[in-house]
N, C-alpha and C positions, 0 to 999 in steps of 0.2 A: 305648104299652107293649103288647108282646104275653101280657101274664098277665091276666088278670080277676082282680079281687079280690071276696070277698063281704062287704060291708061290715056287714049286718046279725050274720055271725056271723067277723068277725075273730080270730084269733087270734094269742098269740106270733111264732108260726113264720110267719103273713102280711104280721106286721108287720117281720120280721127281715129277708122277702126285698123286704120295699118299699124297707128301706133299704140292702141288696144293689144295688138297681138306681139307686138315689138315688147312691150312690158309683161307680158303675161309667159316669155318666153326664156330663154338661157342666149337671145343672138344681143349681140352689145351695138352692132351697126347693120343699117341694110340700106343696097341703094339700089333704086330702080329705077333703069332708062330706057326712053322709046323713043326715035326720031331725036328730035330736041327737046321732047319731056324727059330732065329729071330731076327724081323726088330722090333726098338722103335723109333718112332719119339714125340718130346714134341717142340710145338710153346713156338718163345722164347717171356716174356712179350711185350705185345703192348704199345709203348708209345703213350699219348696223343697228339693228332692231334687237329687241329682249330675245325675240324667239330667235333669231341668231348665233346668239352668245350662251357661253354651258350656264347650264343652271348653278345659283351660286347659295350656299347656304342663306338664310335669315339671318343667323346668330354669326356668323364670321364677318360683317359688316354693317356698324353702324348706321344706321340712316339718314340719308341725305334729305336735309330740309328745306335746301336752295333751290330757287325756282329754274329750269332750264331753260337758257335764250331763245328767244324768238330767232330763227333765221330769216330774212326775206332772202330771196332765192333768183335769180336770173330771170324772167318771165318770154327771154329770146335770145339768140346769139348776138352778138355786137361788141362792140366797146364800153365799157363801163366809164361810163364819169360822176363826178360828184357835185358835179354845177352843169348849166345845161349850157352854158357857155365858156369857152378860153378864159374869158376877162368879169363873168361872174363869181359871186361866192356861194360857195358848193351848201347848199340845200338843206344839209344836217351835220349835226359835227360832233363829234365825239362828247359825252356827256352832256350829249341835247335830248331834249322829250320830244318824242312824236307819238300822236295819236294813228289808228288805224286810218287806213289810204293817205296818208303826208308822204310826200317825194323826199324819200331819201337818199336819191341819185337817179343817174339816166342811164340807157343803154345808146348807145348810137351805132342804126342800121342805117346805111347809106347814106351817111352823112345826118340823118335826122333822127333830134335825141325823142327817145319816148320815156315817160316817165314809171321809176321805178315806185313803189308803194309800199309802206309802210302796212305789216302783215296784223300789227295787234298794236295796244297802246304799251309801252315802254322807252327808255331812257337807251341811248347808241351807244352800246358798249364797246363795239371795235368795226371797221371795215373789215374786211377777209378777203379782197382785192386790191391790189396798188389801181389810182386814180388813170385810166387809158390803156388798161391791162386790157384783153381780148377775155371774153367771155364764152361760155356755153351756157344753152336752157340749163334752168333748173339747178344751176352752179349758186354756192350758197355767198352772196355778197355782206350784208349786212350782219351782225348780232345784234339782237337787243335784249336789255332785261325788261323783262315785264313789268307794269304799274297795274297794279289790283286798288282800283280805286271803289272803294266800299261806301 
């Protein structure tokens, strides 16, 4: 890497451009340690993009008119739940409507849940984690279909 970083006195903004260079790069994990400083960062899988995939004819596939799920996505590591407590009822539920920022589940880092948030307005088409499953950033939790309310 051509940046030095100063480990003894890291900051925010050192650690934002680590992982600038972490996504900009081909390495999947990097961890760095000093003394009893340390930082691990691990990019979360890339999904497949257009420019990814071979180019595919016009005329050999129909066109798809169905809208594509909203993911809401992990926003930290932790445990995923879907109520913010054991003996609560979980926040969203399968063919329920939430609008944009509505807690559609928590993550729970050290014991304390932080609220997950709903990315756009639409209807909870599936969870894509079991309820106390372990999570990664940026792991896709929620689907939703969209509501285009006109």
């Amino acid at each position: 890497m051509a940046s030095q970083f100063d480990l003894d006195r890291i900051d925010t903004r050192e650690i934002g451009r680590l992982m600038e260079l972490l996504a900009d790069s081909d390495i999947e994990e990097c961890e760095i340690e000093r003394g009893e400083f340390r930082l691990s960062l691990r990019r979360a899988a890339r999904e497949a993009t257009t420019r990814d995939a071979p180019a595919a004819s016009a005329a050999a596939a129909p066109e798809d008119t169905r809208q594509e799920a909203l993911i809401v996505r992990a926003p930290a590591v932790g445990v995923f739940t879907r109520a913010e407590k054991a003996s609560a009822s979980p926040r969203a539920e399968i063919g329920g409507r939430v609008s944009t920022g509505d807690v559609v589940g928590y993550i729970e880092i050290m014991m304390i849940p932080h609220s997950v948030l709903a990315t756009g307005d639409g209807i909870v088409d599936s969870f894509l984690v079991e309820d106390g499953e372990p999570v990664e950033y940026g792991q896709p939790l929620v689907a939703l279909k969209p509501i285009f309310d006109h």
